[in-house]
Structure formats: structure tokens, C-alpha cells
py3Dmol code that shows the C-alpha trace and the ligand (Angstrom):
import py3Dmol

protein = """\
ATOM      1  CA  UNK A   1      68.315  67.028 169.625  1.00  0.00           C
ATOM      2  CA  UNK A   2      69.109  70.511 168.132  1.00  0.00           C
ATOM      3  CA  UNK A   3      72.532  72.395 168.545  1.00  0.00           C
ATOM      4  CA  UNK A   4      73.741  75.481 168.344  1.00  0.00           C
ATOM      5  CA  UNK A   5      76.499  75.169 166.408  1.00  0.00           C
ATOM      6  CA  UNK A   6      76.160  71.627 164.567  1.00  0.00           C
ATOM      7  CA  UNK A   7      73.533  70.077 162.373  1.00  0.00           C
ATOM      8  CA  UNK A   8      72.569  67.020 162.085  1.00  0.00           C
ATOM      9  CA  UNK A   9      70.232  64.770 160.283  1.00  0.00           C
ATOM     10  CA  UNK A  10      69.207  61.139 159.255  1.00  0.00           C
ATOM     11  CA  UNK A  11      68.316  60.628 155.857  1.00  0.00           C
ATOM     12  CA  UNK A  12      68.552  56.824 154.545  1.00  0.00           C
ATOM     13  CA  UNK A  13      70.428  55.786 157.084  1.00  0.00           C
ATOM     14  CA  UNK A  14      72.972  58.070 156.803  1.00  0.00           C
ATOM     15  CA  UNK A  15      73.566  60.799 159.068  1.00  0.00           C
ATOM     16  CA  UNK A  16      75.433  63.730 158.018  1.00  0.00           C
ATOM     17  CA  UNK A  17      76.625  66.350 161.141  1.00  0.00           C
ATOM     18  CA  UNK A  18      77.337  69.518 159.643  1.00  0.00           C
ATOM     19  CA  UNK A  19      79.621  71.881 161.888  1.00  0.00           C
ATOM     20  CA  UNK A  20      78.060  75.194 161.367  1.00  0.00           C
ATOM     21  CA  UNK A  21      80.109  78.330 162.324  1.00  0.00           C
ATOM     22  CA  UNK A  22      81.283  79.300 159.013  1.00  0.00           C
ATOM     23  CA  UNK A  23      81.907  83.442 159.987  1.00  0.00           C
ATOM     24  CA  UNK A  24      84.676  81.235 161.914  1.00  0.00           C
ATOM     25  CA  UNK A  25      85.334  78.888 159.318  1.00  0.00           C
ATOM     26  CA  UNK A  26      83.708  76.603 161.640  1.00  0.00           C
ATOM     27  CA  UNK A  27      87.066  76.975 164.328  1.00  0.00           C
ATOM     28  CA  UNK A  28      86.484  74.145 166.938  1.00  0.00           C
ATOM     29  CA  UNK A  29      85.647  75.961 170.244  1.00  0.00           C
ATOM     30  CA  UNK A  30      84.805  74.211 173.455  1.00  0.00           C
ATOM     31  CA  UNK A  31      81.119  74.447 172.752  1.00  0.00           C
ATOM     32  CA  UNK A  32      80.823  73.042 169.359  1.00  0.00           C
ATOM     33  CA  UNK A  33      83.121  69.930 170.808  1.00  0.00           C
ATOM     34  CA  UNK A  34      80.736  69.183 173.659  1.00  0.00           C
ATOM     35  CA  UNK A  35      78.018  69.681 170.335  1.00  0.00           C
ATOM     36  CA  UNK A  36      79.627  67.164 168.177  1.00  0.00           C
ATOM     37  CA  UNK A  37      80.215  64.623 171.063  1.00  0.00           C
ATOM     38  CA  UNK A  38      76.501  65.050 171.546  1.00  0.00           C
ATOM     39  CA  UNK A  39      75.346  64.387 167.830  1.00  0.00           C
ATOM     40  CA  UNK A  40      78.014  62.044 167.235  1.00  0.00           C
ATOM     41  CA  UNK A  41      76.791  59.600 170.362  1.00  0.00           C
ATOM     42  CA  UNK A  42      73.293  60.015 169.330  1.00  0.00           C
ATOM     43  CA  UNK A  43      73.909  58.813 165.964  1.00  0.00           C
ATOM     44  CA  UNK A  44      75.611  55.930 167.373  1.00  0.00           C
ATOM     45  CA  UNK A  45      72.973  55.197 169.244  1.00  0.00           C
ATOM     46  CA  UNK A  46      70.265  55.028 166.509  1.00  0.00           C
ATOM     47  CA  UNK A  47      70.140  51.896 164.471  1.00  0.00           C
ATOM     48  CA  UNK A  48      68.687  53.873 161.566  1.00  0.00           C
ATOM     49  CA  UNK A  49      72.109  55.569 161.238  1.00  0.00           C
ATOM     50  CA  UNK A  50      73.981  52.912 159.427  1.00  0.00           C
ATOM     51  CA  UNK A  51      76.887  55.565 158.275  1.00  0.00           C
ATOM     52  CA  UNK A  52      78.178  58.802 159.634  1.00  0.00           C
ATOM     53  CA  UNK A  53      79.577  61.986 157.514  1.00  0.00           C
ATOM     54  CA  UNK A  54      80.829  64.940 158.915  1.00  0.00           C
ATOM     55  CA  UNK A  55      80.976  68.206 156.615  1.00  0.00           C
ATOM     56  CA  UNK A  56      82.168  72.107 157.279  1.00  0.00           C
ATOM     57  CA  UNK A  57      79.130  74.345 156.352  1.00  0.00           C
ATOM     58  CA  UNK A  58      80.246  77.188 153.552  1.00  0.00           C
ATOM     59  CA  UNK A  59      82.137  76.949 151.139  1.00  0.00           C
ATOM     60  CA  UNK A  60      85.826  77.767 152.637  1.00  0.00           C
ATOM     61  CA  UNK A  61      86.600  75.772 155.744  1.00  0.00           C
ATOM     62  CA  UNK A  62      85.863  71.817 156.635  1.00  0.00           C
ATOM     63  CA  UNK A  63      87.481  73.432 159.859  1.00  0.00           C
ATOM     64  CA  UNK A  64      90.054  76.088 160.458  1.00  0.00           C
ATOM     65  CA  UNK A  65      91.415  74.719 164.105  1.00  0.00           C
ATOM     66  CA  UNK A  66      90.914  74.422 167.364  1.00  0.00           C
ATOM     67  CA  UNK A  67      89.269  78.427 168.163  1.00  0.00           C
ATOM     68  CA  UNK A  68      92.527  80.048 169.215  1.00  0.00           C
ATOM     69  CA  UNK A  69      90.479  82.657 170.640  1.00  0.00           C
ATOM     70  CA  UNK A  70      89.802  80.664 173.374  1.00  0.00           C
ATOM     71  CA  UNK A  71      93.119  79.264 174.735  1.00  0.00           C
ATOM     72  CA  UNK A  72      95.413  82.162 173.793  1.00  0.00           C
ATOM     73  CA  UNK A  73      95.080  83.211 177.793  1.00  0.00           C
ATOM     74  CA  UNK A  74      95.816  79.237 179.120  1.00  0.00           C
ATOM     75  CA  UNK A  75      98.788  78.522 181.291  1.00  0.00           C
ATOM     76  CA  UNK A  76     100.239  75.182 181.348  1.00  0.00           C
ATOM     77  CA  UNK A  77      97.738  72.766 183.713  1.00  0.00           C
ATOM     78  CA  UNK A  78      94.871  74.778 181.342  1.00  0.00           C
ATOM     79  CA  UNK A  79      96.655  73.578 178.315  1.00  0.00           C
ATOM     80  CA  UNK A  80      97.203  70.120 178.810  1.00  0.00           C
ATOM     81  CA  UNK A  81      93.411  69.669 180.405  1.00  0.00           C
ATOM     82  CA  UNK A  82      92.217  71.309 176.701  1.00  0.00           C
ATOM     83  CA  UNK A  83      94.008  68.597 174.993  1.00  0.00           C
ATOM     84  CA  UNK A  84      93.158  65.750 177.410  1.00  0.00           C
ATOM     85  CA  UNK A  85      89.324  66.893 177.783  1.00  0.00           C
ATOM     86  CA  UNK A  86      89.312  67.098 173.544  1.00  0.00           C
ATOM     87  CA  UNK A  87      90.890  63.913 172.633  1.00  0.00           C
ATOM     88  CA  UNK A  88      88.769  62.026 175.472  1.00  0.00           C
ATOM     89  CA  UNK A  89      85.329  63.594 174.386  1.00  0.00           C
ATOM     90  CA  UNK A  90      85.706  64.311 170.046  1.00  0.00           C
ATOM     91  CA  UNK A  91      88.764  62.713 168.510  1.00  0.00           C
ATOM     92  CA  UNK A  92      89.198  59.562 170.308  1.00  0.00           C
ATOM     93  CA  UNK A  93      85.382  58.888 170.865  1.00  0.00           C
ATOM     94  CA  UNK A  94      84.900  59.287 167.085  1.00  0.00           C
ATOM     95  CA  UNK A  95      87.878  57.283 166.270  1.00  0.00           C
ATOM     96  CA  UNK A  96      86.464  53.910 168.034  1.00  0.00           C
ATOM     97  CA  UNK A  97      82.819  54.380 167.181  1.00  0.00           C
ATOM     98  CA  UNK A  98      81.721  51.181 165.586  1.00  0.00           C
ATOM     99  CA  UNK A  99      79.339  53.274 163.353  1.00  0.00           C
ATOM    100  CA  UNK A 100      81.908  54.109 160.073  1.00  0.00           C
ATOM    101  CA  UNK A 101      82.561  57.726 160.073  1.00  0.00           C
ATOM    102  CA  UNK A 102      83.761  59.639 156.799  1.00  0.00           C
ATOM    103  CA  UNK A 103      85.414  62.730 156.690  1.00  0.00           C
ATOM    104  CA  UNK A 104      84.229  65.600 154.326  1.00  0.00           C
ATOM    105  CA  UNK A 105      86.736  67.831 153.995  1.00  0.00           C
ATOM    106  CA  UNK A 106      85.189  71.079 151.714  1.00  0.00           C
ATOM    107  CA  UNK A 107      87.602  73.353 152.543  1.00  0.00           C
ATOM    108  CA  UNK A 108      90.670  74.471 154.990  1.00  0.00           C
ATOM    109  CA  UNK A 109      91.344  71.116 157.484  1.00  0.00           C
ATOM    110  CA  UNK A 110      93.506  73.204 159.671  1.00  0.00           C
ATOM    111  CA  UNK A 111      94.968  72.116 163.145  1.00  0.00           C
ATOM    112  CA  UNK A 112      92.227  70.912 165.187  1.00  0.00           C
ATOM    113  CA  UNK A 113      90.238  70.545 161.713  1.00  0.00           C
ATOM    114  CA  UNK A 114      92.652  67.606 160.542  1.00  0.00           C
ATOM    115  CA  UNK A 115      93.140  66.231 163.334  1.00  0.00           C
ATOM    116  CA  UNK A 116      88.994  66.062 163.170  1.00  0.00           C
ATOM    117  CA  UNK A 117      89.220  64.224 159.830  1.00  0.00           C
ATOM    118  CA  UNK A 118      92.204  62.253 160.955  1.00  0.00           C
ATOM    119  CA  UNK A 119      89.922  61.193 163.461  1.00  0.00           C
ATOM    120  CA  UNK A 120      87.273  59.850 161.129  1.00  0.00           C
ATOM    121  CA  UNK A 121      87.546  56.304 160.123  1.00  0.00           C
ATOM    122  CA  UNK A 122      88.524  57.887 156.459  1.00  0.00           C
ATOM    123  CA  UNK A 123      88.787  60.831 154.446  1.00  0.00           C
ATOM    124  CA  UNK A 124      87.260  62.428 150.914  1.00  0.00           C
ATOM    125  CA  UNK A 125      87.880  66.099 149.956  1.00  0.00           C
ATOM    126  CA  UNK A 126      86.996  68.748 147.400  1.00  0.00           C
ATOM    127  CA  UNK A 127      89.617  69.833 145.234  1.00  0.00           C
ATOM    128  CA  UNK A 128      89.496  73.349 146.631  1.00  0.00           C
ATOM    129  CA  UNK A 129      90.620  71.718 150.038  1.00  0.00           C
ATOM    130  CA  UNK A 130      93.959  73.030 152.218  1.00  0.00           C
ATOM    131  CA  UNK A 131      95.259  70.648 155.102  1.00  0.00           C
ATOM    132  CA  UNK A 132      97.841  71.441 157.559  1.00  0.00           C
ATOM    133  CA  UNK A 133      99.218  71.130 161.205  1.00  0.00           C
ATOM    134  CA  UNK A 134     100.043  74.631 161.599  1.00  0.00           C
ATOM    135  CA  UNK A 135     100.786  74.406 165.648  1.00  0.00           C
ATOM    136  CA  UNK A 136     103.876  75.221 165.764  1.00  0.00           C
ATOM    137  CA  UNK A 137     103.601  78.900 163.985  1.00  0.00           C
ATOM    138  CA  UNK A 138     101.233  79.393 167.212  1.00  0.00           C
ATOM    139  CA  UNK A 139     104.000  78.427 169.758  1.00  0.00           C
ATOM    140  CA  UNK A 140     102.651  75.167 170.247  1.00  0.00           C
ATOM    141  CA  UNK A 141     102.428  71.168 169.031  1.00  0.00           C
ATOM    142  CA  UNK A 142      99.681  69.884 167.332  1.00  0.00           C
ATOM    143  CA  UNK A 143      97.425  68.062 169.811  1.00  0.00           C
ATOM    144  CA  UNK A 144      94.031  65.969 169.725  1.00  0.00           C
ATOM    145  CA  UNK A 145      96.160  63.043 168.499  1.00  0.00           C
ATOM    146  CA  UNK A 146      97.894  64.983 165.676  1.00  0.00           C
ATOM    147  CA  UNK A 147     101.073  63.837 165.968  1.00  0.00           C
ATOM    148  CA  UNK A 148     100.053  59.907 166.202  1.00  0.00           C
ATOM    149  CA  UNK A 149      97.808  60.069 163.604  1.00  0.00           C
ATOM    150  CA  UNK A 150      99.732  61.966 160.920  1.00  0.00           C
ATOM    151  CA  UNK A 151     102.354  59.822 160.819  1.00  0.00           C
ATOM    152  CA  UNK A 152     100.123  56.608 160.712  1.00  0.00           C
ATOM    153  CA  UNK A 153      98.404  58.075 157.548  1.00  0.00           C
ATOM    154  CA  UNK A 154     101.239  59.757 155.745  1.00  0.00           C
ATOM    155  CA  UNK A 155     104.487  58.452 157.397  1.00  0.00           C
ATOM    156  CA  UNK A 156     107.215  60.071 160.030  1.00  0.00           C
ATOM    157  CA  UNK A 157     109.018  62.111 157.180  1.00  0.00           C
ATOM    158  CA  UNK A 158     106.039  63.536 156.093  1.00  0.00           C
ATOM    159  CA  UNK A 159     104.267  63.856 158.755  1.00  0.00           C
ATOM    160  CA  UNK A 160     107.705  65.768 160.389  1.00  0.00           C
ATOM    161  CA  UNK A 161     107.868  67.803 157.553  1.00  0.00           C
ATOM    162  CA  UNK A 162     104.039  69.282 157.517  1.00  0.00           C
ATOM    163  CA  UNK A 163     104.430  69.448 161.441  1.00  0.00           C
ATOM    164  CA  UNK A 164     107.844  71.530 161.375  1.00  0.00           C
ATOM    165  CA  UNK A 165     107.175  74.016 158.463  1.00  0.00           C
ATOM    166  CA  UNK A 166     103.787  74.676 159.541  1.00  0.00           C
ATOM    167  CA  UNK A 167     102.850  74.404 155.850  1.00  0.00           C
ATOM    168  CA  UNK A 168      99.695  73.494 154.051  1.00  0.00           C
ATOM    169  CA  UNK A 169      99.621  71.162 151.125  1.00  0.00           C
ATOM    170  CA  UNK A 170      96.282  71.170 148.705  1.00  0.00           C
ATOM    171  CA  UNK A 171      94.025  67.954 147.994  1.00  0.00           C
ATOM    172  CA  UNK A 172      96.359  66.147 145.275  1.00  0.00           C
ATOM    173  CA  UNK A 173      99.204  66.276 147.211  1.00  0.00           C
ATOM    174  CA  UNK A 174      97.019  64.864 150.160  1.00  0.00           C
ATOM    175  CA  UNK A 175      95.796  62.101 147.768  1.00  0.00           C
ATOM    176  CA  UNK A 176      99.320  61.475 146.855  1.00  0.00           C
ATOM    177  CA  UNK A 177     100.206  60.926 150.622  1.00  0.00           C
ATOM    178  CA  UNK A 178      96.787  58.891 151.199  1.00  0.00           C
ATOM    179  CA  UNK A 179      96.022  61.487 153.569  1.00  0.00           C
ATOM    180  CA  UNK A 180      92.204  61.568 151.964  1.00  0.00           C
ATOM    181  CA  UNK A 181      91.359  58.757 149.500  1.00  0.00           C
ATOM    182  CA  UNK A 182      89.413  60.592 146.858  1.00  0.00           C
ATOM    183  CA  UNK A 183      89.204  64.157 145.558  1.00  0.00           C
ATOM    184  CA  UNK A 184      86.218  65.315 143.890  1.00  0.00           C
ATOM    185  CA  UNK A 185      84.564  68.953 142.827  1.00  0.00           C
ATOM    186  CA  UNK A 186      82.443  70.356 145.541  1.00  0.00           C
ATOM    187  CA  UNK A 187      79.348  70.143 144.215  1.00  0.00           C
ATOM    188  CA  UNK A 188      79.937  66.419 143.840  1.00  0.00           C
ATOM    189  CA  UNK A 189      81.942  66.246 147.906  1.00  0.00           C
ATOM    190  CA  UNK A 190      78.608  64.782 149.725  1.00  0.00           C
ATOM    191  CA  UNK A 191      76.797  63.166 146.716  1.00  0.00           C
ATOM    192  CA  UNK A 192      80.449  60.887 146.347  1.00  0.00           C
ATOM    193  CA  UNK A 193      80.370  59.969 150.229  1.00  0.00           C
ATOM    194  CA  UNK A 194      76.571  59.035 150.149  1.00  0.00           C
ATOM    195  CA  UNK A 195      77.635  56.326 147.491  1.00  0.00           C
ATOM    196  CA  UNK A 196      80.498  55.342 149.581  1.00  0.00           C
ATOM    197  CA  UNK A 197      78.000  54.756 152.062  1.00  0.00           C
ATOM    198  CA  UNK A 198      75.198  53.144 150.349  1.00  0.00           C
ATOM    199  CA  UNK A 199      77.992  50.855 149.416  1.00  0.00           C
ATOM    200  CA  UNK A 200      78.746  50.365 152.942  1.00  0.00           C
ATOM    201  CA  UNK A 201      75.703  49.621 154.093  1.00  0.00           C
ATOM    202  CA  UNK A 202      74.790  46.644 151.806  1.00  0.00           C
ATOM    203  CA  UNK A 203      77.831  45.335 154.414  1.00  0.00           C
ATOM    204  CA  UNK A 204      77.079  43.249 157.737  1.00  0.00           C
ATOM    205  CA  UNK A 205      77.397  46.864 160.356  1.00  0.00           C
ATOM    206  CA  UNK A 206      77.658  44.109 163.025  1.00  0.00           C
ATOM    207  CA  UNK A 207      80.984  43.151 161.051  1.00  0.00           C
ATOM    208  CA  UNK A 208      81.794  46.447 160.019  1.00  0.00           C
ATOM    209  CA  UNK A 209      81.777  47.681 163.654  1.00  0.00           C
ATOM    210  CA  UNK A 210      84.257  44.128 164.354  1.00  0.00           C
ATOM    211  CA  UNK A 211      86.646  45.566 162.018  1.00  0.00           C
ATOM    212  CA  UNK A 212      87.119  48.912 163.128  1.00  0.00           C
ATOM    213  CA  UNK A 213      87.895  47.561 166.594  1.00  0.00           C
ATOM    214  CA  UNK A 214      90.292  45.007 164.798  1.00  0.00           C
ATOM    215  CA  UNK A 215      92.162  47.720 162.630  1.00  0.00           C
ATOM    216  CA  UNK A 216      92.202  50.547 165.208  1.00  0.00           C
ATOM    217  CA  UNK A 217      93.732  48.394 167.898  1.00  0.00           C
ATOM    218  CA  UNK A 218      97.085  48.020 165.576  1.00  0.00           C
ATOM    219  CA  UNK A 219      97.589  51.389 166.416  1.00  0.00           C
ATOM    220  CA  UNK A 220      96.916  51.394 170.241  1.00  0.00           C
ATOM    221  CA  UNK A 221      99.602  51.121 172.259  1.00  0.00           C
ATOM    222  CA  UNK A 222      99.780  47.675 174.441  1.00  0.00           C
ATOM    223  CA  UNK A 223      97.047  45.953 171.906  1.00  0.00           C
ATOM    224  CA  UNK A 224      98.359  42.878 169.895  1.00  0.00           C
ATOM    225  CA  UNK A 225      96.128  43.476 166.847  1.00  0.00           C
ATOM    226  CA  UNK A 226      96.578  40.303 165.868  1.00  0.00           C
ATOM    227  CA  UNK A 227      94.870  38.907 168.999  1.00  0.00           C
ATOM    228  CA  UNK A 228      91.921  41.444 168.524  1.00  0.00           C
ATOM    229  CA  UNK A 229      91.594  40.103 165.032  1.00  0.00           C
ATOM    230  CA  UNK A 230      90.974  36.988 166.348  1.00  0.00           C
ATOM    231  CA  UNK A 231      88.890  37.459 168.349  1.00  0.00           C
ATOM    232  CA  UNK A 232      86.399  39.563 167.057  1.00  0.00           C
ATOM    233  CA  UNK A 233      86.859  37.587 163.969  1.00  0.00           C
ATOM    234  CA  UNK A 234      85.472  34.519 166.768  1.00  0.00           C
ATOM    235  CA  UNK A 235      82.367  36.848 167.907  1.00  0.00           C
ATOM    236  CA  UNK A 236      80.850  37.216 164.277  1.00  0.00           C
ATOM    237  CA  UNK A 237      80.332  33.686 164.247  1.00  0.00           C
ATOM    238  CA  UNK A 238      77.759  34.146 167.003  1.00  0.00           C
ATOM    239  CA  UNK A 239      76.116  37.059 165.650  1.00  0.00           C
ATOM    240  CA  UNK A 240      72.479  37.198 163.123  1.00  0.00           C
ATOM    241  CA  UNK A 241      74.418  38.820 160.139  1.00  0.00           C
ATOM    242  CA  UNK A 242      77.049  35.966 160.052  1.00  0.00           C
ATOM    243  CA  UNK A 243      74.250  33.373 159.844  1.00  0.00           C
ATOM    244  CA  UNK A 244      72.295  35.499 157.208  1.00  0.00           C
ATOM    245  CA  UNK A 245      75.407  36.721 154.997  1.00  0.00           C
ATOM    246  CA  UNK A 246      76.560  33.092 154.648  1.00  0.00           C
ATOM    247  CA  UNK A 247      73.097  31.303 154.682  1.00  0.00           C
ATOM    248  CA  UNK A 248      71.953  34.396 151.261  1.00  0.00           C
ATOM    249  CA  UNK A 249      75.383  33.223 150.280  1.00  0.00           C
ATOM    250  CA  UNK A 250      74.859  29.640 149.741  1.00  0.00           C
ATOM    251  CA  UNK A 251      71.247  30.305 148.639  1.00  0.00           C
ATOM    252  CA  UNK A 252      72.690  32.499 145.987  1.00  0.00           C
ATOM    253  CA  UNK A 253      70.538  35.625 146.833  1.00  0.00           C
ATOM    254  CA  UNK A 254      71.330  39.233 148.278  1.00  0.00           C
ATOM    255  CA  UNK A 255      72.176  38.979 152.178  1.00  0.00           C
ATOM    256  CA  UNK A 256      69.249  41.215 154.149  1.00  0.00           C
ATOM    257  CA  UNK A 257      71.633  41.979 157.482  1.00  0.00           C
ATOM    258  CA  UNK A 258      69.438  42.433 160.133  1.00  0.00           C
ATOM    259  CA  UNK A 259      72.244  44.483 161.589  1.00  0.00           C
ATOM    260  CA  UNK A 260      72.767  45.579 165.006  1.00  0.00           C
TER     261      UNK A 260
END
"""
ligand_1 = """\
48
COA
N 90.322 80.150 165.713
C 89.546 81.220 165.922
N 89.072 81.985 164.902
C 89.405 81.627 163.662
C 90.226 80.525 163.378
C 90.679 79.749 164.483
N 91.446 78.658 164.325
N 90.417 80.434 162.036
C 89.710 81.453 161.505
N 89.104 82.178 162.462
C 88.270 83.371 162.326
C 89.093 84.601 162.062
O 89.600 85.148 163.258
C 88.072 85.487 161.385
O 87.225 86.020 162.371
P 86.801 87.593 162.327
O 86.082 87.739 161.010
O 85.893 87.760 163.509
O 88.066 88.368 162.393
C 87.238 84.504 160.566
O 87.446 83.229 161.171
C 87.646 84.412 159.107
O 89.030 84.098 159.045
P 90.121 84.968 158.237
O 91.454 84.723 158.861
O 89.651 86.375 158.127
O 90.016 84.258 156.799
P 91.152 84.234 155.693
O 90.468 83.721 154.457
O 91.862 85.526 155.605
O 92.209 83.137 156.197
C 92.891 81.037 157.163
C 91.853 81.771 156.308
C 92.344 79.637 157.410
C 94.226 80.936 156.424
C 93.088 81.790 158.514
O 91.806 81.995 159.073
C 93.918 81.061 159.542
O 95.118 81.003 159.394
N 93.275 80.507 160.583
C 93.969 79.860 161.672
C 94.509 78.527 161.261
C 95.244 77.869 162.415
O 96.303 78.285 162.819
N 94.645 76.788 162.926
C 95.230 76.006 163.978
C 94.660 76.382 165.279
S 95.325 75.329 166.537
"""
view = py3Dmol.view(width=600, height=400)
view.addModel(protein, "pdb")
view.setStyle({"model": 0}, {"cartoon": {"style": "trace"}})
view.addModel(ligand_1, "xyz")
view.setStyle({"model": 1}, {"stick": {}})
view.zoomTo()
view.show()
């Protein structure tokens, strides 16, 4: 499928969705959500997509927000249906996709932009990189999940103080918060997630999918985690790549997963 405002494409089983508005430092507007939902369920859907990254085009902004443009007008029904509609159809959906998803981040990760990579399963950025919650300069709160997932990453006091001062704080101190888990030049942002994820895909994705259900649910309110552990820890034990990883195992060869 081809977008207007996204690109995506395959390439050794990884698929890399580019979000391409960069005269608006690639600002989130309604269109370019329904866009990504799009590209991001149809690289879940294809088995040849073993690993998802998602990248700003230019060289400024992963993504500047949520377009502001666009809700300045809303009253308060419209604004709560903006949030609920976005966290439904992007930022949740990404979040429990069983396909891994990793986070870009080449430039400003602004608002709607971080929570975007907050979203994503985890996080890599270029040293010229600037994240921030700045909501509340705007008049309003952070929303597509970005005041449940800051503090899971960073913790409450940090999470409170990026939230209340509106601030933005540059890659190293995002390292130092494990906000992103690697900071590299640009030139060298995609090249160090495609090795992430040829390292990822020598993994079971059957297994890999198991665990992100497993981890995600310790953060979902009414889930015992523990109970999910179990039993999607049960359900590899019926599946092809738990046969083959432990059968290459104890033939003392490279397991050949024939995935999902
Ligand atoms: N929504 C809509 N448009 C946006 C945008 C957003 N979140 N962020 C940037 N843009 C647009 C600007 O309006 C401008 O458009 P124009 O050229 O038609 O006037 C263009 O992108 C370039 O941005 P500009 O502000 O000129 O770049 P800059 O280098 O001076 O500043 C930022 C960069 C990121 C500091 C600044 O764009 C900014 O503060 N953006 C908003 C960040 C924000 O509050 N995000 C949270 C939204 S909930």
C-alpha cells in the first residue's frame, strides 16, 4: 500500500515506516495516524517482516507532536475523543503488536512524538536528538499514554519533573534515565537498529511475540503478569520453534525457526 504521508518498506525482513512530513517536522496529524495504523498492521501481517523500525524523515524531527494545528479549535467531548481515538488506533496498537517495534528517534521526540517512541517496544536515538512532554506550555496534559508510560521508563520524579517544566532534555540525559537505550551519530541511527534486528531475528518471533504479551501485561492494569508469564511461557511448548530451538540445541547446530 502507498501513503501519503508515511513510507514504508520491507527489506530483509525488516520493515522500516518512515513518517514523512518533515516541512512539519513530521507533527502527528489525524491523517498520518490513520497512515501509520495502516502500515503498521500491514507489517504485522506479513511474515516477511520479522522486525519493525519507525524513523522521522529529515534531519531535525523523529516527531515534533501531535499537529496542534488541528485541535487548537476542540472543545472538551472533541478533546477527549482525539486522545481516545489516538491511543486506541497508534500508541496502544503499536504497543501490543507481537512484531518487535524499535524506535528511531533522529531528531525532536516532542509530545505526541515521545509518546510515539514510548510506544515502541524500545528506543535508540541520534545524539542530535531532543525529547520532551511539553503539554502543559499548550494548556494541556500529555496524552496518548504519556503520563503512564513516562513514568514506567524513567520513574514518577522524573517523569513529574519533564511533565511540569515542560522542558526538553538531549539524548545522554535520556540514556542516563533509560529513556532510549543507545545513542549513536546519525549517519550510524538506522544502520545500529538493523543490527539490533538482525540480532533479533536469529530469535524464535513465535517466542518473541510470547514475551511482549508477558512483559507488557505487568503494566496493564487488572493483569497479574505473573499469570501471563505462565502461561504463555505453557503455549511455546506447543509451538514449531520450541521443538526446533531445543531439538538444533541438543544437536549442537544453529536453530532455523520456522517462525510464525
Ligand atoms: N504541530 C503543528 N505544526 C508543527 C508542530 C506541531 N506540533 N511542530 C512544528 N510544526 C510546524 C511549525 O508550525 C512550522 O510550520 P510553518 O513552517 O508552516 O510555520 C514547521 O513545523 C517548522 O517548525 P518551526 O517551529 O518553524 O521550527 P523551529 O526549528 O523553529 O522549532 C520546535 C522546532 C520543535 C522547537 C518547534 O517547532 C516546536 O516547539 N514545536 C511544537 C512542539 C510541541 O509543543 N509539541 C507538542 C504538541 S502536543
Amino acid at each position: 500500500m502507498s501513503y501519503k504521508n508515511v513510507l514504508s518498506k520491507n527489506q530483509n525482513g525488516i520493515t522500516t515506516i518512515t513518517i514523512n512530513r518533515p516541512k512539519k517536522l513530521n507533527a502527528l496529524n489525524r491523517e498520518t495516524i490513520q497512515e501509520l495504523h495502516d502500515a503498521f498492521n500491514e507489517a504485522d501481517a506479513d511474515s516477511n517482516s520479522k522486525v519493525i523500525i519507525i524513523t522521522g524523515s529529515g534531519e531535525k524531527a523523529f516527531v515534533a507532536g501531535a499537529d496542534i494545528s488541528e485541535f487548537a479549535h476542540f472543545d472538551v467531548k472533541e478533546g477527549a475523543k482525539l486522545a481516545a481515538k489516538g491511543q486506541k488506533l497508534l500508541f496502544d496498537f503499536i504497543e501490543n503488536l507481537t512484531t518487535p517495534v524499535i524506535a528511531a528517534i533522529n531528531g525532536f521526540a516532542l509530545g505526541g512524538g515521545l509518546e510515539l517512541a514510548m510506544a515502541c517496544h524500545f528506543r535508540v536515538a541520534s545524539t542530535n536528538a531532543r525529547m520532551g512532554l511539553p503539554e502543559t506550555s499548550l494548556g494541556v496534559i500529555p496524552g496518548y499514554g504519556g503520563t503512564q508510560r513516562l513514568p514506567q521508563l524513567v520513574g514518577k520524579g522524573r517523569a513529574m519533573e519533564m511533565i511540569m517544566t515542560a522542558g526538553m532534555i538531549d539524548a545522554n540525559q535520556a540514556l542516563s534515565y533509560g529513556l532510549v537505550n543507545h545513542i549513536v551519530s546519525q549517519e550510524e541511527l538506522l544502520p545500529r537498529c538493523e543490527t539490533i534486528a538482525e540480532k533479533i531475528m536469529k530469535n524464535s518471533s513465535v517466542a518473541i511475540g510470547k514475551a511482549i504479551k508477558a512483559i507488557n501485561a505487568n503494566y496493564k492494569e487488572g493483569k497479574d503478569g505473573y499469570k501471563t508469564e505462565i502461561k504463555q511461557f505453557g503455549k511455546c511448548f506447543g509451538t514449531e520453534d520450541f521443538i526446533e530451538g531445543t531439538t538444533a540445541f541438543l544437536e549442537k547446530r544453529k536453530a532455523d525457526f520456522p517462525g510464525r
